[in-house]
N, C-alpha and C positions, 0 to 999 in steps of 0.2 A: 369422362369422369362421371361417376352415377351421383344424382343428383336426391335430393327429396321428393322432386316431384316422382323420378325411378322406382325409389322405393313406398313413394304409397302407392305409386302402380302394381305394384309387386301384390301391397297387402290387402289390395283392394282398401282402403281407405282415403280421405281426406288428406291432404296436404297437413291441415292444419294440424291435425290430431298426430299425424307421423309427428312434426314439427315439434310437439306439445312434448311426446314420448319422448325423443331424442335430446329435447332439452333438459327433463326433468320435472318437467312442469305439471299442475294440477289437468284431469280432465280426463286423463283416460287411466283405465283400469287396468292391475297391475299386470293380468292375463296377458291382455291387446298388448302394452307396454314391453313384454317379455317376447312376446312373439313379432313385433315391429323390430327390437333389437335383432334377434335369432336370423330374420331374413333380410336388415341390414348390413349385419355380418357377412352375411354370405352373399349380398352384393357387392364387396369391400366399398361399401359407403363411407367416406371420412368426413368429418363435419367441416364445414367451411370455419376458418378460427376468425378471416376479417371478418364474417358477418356477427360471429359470435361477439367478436369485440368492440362492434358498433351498436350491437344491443348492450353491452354489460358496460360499455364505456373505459373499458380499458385490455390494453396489447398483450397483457401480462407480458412486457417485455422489460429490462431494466437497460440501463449502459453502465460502463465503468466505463474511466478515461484515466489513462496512465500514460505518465511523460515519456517511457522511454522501456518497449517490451522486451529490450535486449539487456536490459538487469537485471541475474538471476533475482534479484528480490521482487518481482514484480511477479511474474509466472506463480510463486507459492502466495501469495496474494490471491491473484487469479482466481487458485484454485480454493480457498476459504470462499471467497464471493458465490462461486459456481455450484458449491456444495449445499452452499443455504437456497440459493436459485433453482436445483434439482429440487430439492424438499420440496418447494412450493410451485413447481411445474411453469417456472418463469425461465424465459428465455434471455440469453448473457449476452449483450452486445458489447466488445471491448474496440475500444476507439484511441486512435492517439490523440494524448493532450499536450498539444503547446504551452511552453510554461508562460507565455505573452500574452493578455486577455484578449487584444485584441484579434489575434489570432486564434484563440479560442470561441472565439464570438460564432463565427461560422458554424463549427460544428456541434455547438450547442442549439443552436438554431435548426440545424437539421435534424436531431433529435427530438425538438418541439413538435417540425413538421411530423413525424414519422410515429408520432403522440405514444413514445415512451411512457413506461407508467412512472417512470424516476429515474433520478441519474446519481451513480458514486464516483467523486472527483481527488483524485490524486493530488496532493498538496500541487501548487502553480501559485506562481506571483498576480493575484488577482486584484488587487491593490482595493479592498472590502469594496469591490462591486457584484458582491453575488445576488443578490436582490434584482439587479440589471439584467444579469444575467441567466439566469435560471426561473426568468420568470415565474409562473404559476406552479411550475413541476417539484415537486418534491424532491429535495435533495442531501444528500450528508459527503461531509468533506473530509477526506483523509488527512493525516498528520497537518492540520494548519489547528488552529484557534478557528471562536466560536465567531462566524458573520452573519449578522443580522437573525432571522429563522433558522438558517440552516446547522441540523448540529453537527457535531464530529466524533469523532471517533481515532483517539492518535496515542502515541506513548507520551509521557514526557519526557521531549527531547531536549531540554535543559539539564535533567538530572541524567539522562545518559551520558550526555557529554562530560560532567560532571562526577560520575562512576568511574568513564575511562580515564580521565586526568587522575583521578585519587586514587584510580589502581597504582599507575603510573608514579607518584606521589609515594604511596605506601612502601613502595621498591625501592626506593630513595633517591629516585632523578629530582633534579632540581634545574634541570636545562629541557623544558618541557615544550616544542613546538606546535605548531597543529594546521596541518593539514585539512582546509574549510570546505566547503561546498559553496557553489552560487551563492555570493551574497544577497540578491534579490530575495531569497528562498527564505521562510520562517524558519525551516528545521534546521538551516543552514546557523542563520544568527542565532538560534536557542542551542544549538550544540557549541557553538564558539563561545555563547554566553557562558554553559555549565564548562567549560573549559578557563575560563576567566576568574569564574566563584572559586573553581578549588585552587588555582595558583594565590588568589587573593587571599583565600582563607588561610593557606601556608607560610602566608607572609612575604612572597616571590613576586616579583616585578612582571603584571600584563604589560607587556612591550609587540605594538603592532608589526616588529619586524621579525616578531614567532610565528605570524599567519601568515600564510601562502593560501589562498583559494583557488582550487582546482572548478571540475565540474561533475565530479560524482563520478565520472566514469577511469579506469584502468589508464588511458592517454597523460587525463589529466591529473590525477595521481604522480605519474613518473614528471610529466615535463613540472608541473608546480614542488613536485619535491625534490626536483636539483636543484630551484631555484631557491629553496627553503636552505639547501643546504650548505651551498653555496654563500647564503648571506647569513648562516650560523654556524659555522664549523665548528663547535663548542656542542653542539645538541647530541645529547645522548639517548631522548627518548622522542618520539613523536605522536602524536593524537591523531589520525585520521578521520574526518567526518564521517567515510563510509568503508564500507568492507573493499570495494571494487578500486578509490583513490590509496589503500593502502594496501592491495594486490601491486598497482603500477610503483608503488613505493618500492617494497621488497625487490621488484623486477631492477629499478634502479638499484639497488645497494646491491645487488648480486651481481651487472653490470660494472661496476666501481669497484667491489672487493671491500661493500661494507661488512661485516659480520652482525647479522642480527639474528640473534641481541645482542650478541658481549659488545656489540661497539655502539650500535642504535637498538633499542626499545620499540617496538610498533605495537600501538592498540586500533582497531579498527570498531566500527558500529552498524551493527545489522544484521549477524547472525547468518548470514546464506551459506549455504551447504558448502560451495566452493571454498570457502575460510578452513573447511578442516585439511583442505590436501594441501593449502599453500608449504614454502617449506621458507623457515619452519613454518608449523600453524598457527596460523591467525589469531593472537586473543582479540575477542571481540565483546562488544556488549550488545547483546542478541536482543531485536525486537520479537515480538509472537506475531508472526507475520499471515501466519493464515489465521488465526486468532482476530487478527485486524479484520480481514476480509469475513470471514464469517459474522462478526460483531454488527461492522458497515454495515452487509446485505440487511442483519434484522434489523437496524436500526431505522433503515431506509422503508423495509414492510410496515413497520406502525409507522412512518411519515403517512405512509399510500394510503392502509386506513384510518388513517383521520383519527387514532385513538385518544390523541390530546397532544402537547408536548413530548418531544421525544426528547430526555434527556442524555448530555454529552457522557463519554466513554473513556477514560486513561486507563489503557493497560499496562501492566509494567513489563523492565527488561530483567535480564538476569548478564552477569558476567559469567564470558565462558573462555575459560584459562586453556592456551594453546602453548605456544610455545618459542614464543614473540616476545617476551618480557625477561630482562635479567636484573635480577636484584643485586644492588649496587652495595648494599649492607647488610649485615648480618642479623640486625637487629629487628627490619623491614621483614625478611624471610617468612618470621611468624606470620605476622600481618598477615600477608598475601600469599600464602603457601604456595609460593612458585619455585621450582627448585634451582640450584645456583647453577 
């Protein structure tokens, strides 16, 4: 490997002054400077980046920690994060997060060791010990609420839950289920919450025996929505927490010989590309997912430089009409222009 000492061999010079050029630094003239580069090149000298980053004091390295990289919604995340990380020539380290703190303690920790310049943390049941855990390093957290310093960057996910019930609602179901996520989970309780507001608001009975909670993923979807339906045979629409619990749903009623819609209603939440080929298609209420991740990463740069307070971020959803919803009235139709 060609070293600096190589290349002030080369130019007949000083260590130090190669060293100075190389850097950018004051002391040598732009001349010498230009001709130290020219016959660095042509030694393919690369600069060492640990030493670089033990004088500058940082990795320019970041991490993301995501519960679970087999949900398409995680990958277009990803790639919002990775985009703002190209820009700034910082390197993406993506790690799996346990949603248990304790279990996440480790490899937060190892991150420490490996002197990250920052870390972005995917919602997890952290039970407000981020302080504990993230010690010193700069950090911002996905879809949760604001813990101690660290800020976030999330939709609100009470008013999505709450879109997809009122879609649901406006079609004229009045037998409205829903299909939860991990109770542990914030996004979980705030999407069942806005599920709760617009039954409430209708004037329709919250009855704990409409929630069935899955685990976000296609398994748990199918197996908690037999059980859902099972103990409601009366439900003619259903709320799914996430797009992937309300993929396993449809699987189920296709199974059984449900007909959805005309017989069950499914809205799902999340937006992932996969929602457009289910059949039929997934309505859903669509977060900005690489939105998120681009937002995060800048959020997380002004933590790094110390610009002040980094204030929190709610972006919004939009509803996006598939083909998963039957209007049960004529009158609703208007409403929610979905067709009969």
């Amino acid at each position: 490997m060609v070293t600096v000492y190589d290349v002030a061999q080369a130019c007949g010079l000083s260590i130090a002054s190669v060293s100075r050029a190389l850097n950018g630094q004051p002391g040598v003239s732009q001349a010498t400077a230009e001709r130290i580069a020219r016959i660095a090149g042509e030694l393919g000298y690369q600069p060492n980046e640990v030493a670089r980053s033990l004088v500058a004091g940082s990795t320019q390295t970041i991490a993301l920690l995501v519960p679970d990289i087999t949900n398409p919604f995680f990958p277009e995340l990803v790639k919002g994060v990775q985009s703002v990380a190209d820009e700034n020539d910082l390197l993406l380290l993506l790690v799996d997060a346990p949603k248990d703190a304790d279990e996440l303690r480790p490899r937060l920790a190892a991150l420490q060791r490996k002197q990250v310049d920052g870390i972005l943390l995917v919602a997890s049941a952290l039970d407000g010990r981020t302080e504990e855990l993230f010690g010193d390093v700069p950090a911002v957290l996905l879809d949760r609420g604001r813990s101690g310093r660290h800020a976030t960057v999330r939709v609100d996910q009470e008013a999505a839950g709450y879109a997809a019930t009122r879609h649901l609602l406006d079609a004229g179901h009045t037998r409205i289920g829903h299909l939860a996520g991990p109770e542990v989970l914030e996004v979980s309780q705030d999407r069942r919450a806005g599920w709760a507001r617009a039954l409430t608001e209708a004037g329709l009975p919250v009855e704990d025996r409409l929630v069935l909670a899955g685990d976000f993923e296609e398994e748990g979807g199918h197996r908690a929505g037999a059980q859902l339906l099972d103990r409601n045979p009366d439900l003619t629409a259903v709320f799914a927490a996430n797009d992937l619990s309300a993929i396993g749903l449809l699987a189920l009623c296709a199974e059984r010989g449900i007909d959805v819609p005309r017989e069950l209603s499914v809205v799902g939440l999340d937006g992932i590309e996969l929602a457009r080929y289910t059949t039929p298609a997934l309505t859903t209420v669509a977060q900005p997912i690489r939105e998120l991740g681009e937002a995060a990463c800048r959020s997380l740069l002004a933590l790094i430089s110390g610009g002040g307070p980094v204030a929190d971020v709610t972006l919004p959803t939009r509803l996006v009409a598939g083909a998963s919803v039957h209007v049960v009235n004529r009158d609703a139709a208007v409403a929610v222009g979905v067709p009969r």
